[in-house]
Rosetta silent file (secondary structure, phi, psi, omega in degrees, C-alpha in Angstrom):
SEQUENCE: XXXXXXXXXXXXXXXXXXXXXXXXXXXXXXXXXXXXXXXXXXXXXXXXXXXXXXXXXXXXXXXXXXXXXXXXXXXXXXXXXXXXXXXXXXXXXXXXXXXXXXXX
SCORE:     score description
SCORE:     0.000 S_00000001
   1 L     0.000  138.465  177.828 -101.350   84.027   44.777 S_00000001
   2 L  -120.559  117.455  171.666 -101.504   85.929   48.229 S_00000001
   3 L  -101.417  131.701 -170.023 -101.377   89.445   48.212 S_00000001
   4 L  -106.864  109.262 -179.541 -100.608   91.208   50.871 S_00000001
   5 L   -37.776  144.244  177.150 -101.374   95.150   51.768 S_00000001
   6 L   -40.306  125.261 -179.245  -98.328   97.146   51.702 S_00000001
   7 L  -144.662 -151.522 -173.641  -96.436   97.211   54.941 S_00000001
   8 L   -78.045  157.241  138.341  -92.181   97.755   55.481 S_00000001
   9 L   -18.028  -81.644 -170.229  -89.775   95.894   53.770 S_00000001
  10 L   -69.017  -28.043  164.785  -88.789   94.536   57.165 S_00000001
  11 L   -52.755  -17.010 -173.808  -92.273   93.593   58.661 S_00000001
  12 L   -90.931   -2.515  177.495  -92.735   91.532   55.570 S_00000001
  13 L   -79.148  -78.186 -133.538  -89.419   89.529   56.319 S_00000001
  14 L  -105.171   36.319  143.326  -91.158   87.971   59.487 S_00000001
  15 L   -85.902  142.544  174.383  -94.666   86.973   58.028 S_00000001
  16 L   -85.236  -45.747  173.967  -95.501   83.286   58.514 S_00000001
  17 L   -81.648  133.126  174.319  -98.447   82.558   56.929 S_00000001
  18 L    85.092    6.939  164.540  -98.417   81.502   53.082 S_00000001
  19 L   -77.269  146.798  165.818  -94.425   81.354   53.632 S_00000001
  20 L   -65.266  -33.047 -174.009  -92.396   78.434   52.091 S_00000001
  21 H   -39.634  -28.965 -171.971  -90.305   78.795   55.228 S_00000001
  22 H   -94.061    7.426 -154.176  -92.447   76.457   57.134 S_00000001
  23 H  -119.765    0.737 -167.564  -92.472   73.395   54.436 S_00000001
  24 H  -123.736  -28.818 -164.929  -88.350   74.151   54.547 S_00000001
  25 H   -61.979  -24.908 -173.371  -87.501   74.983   58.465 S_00000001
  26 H   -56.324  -37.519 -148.694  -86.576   70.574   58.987 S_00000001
  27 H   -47.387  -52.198 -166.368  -84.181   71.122   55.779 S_00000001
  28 H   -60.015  -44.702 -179.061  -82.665   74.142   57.551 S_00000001
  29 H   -63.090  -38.034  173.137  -82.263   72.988   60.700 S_00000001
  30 H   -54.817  -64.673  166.208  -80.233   69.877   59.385 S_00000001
  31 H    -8.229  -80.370 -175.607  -78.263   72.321   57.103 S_00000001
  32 H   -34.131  -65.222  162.385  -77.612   74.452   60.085 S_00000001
  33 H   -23.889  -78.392 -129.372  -76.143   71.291   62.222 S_00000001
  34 H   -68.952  -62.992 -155.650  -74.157   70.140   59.550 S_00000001
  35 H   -50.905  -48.429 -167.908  -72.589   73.318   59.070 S_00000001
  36 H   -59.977  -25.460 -153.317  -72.041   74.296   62.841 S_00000001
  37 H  -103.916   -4.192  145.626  -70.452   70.779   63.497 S_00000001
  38 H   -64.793  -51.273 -170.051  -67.890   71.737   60.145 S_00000001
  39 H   -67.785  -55.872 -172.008  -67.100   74.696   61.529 S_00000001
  40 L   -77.385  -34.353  178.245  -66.150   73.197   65.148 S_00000001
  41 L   -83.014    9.063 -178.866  -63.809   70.514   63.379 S_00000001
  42 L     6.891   81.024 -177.476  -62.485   73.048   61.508 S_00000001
  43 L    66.148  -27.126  166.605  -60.567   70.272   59.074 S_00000001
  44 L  -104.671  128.508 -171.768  -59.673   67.850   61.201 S_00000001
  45 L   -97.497   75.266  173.096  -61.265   64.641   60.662 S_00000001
  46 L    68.830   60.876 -169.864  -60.239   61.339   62.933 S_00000001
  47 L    58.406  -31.008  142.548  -56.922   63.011   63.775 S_00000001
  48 L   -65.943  166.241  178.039  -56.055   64.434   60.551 S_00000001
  49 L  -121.586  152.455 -166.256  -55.901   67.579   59.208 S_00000001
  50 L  -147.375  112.827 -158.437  -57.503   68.141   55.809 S_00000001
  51 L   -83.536  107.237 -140.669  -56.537   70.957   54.432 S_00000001
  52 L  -105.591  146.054 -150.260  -60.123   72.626   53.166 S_00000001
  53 L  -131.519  145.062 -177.580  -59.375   74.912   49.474 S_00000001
  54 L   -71.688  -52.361 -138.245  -62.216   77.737   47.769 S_00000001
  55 H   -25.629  -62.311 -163.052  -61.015   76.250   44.893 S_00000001
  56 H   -72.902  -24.489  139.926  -63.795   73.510   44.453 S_00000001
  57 H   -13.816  -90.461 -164.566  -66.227   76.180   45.518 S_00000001
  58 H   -52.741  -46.765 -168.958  -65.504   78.694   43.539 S_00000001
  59 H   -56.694  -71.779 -150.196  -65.560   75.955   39.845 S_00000001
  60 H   -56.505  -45.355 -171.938  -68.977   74.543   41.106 S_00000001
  61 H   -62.235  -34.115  166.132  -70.706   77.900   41.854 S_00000001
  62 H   -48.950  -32.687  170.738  -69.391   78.953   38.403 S_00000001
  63 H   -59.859  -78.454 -120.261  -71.297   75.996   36.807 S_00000001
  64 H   -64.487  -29.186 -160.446  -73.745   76.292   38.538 S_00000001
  65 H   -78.882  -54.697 -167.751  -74.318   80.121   38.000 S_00000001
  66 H   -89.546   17.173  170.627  -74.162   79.347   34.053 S_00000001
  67 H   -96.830  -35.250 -177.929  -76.555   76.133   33.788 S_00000001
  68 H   -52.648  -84.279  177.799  -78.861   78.787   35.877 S_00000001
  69 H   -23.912 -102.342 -175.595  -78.562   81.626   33.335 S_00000001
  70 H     2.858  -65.387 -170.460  -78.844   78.652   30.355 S_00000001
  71 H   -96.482    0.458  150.845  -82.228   77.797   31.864 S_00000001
  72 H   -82.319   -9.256  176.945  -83.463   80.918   32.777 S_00000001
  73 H   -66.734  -60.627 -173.866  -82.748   82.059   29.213 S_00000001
  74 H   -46.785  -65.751 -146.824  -84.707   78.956   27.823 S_00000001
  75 H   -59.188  -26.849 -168.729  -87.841   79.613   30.039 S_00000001
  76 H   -70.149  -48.959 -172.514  -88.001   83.622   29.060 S_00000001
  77 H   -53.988  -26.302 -171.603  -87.588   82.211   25.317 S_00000001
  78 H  -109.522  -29.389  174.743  -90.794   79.797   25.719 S_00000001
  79 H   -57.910  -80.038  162.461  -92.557   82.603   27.724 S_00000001
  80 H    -5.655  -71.888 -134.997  -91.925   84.913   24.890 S_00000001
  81 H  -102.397  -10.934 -179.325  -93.136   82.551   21.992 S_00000001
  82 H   -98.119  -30.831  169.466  -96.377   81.775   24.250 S_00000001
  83 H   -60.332  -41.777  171.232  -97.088   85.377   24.293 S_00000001
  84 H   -38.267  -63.155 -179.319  -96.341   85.742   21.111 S_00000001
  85 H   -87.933   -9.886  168.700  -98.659   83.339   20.053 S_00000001
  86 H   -72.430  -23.231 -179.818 -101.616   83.972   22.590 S_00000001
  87 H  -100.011   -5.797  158.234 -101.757   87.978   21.046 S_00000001
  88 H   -48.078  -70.888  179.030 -101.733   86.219   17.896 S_00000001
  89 H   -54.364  -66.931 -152.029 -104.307   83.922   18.138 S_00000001
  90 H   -34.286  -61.139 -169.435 -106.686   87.021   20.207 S_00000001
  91 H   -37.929  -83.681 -142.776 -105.692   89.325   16.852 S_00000001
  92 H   -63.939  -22.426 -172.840 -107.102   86.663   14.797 S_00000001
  93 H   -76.811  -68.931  158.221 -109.926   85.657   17.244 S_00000001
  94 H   -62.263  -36.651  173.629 -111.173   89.285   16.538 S_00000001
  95 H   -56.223  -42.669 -175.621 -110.795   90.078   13.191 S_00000001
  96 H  -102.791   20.650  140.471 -113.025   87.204   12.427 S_00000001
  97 H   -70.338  -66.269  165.700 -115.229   88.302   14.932 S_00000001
  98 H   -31.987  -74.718 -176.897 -115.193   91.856   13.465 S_00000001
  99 H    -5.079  -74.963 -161.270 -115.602   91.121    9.702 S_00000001
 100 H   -44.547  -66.594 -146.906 -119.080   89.526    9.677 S_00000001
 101 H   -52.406  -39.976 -174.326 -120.354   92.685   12.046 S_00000001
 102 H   -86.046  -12.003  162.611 -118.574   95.271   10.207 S_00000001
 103 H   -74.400  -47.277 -166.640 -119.386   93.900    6.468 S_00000001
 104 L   -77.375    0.000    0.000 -123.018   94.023    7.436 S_00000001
């Protein structure tokens, strides 16, 4: 993990090194195209017009929002139960460390 001394909020936008940003900038730029070249046809497609609706938007981001939430639920829930059982086991790893030393 790379930790970084405290600096602003915004200088800390605009670091480079140890960012994902550079393993991601082809993705973006294609993204970016796609979009701008959507934008300039604004719906029409090979002389038609295609009338573009939030609708299908809005349904997918709703899945999408609650398969997230589903599987961020799960992971906290297995996080949990490994914590759980890692201060378990320690408790147990000492007491039968302790015993011997403290019967004798």
């Amino acid at each position: 993990m790379i930790v970084r001394p405290m600096q602003s909020w915004f200088r800390m936008l605009f670091v480079w090194n140890g960012s994902v940003l550079q393993s991601i900038i082809p993705q973006l730029i294609v993204i970016g195209i796609l979009s701008s070249l959507a934008v300039l046809t604004h719906g029409v497609v090979f002389g038609e017009k295609i009338p573009l609706s939030t609708v299908p938007f809005t349904l997918f981001g709703l899945t999408l929002a609650i398969f997230l939430v589903f599987r961020n639920n799960a992971s906290y829930a297995r996080f949990t139960e490994a914590r759980l059982l890692w201060g378990n086991l320690l408790f147990f790893a000492h007491a039968d460390v302790a015993d011997p030393v403290l019967s004798a």
